[in-house]
C-alpha positions in Angstrom: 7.9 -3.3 4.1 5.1 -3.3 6.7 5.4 -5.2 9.7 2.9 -7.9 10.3 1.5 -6.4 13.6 0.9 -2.8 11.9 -1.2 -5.1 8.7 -3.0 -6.8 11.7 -4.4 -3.6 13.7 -4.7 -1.6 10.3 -7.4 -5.0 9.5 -8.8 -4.5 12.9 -9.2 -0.9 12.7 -10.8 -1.4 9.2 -13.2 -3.8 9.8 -13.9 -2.6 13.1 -15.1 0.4 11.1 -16.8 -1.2 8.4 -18.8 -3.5 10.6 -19.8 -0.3 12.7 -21.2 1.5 10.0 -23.3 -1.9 9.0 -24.4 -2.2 11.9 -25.8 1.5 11.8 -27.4 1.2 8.6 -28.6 -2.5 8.6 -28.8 -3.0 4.6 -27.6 -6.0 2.8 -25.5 -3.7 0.4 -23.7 -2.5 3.8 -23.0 -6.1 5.1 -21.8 -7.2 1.6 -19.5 -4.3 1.7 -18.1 -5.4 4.9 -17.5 -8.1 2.9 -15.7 -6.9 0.1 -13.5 -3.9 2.3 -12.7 -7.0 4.8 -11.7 -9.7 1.8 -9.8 -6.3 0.3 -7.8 -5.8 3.2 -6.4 -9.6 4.2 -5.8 -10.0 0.2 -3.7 -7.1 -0.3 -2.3 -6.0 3.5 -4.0 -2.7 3.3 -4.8 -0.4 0.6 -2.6 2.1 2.2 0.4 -0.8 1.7 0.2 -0.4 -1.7 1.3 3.2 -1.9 4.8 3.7 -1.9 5.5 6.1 1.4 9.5 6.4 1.0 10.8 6.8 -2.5 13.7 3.4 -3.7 17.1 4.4 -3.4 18.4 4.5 -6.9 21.7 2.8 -7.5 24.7 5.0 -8.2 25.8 5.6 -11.6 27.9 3.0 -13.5 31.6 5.0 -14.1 32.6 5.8 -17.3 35.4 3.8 -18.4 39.1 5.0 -18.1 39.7 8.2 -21.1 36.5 8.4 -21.3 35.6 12.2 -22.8 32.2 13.5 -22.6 31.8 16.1 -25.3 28.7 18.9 -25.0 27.7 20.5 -28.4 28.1 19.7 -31.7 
């Protein structure tokens, strides 16, 4: 899970960056993309949170009960 502080600066970073290239271009289509990256990010944390970076641990495998055979082949 992603702390809270690392979601806050990764929003700063973003928008920080979003609002610099509006500023550079001055359209409406840049500011209402501002918009949209900035709603994007404080919805979902960041898009990078969504990607899974370290793989679930998988539970270990149930025993077989006691006399259990496993037979290979035919």
């Amino acid at each position: 899970m992603i702390r809270p502080l690392r979601i806050l600066v990764l929003f700063l970073v973003a928008a920080g960056l979003t609002l610099g290239v509006t500023a550079l271009t001055s359209s409406a289509l840049a500011y209402a993309l501002a918009g949209v990256v900035i709603v994007v990010v404080v919805l979902f944390g960041t898009p990078f949170a969504l990607v899974q970076t370290r793989p679930r641990k998988q539970a270990a495998p149930e025993p077989e009960p006691a006399g259990f055979v496993r037979r290979v082949g035919f």
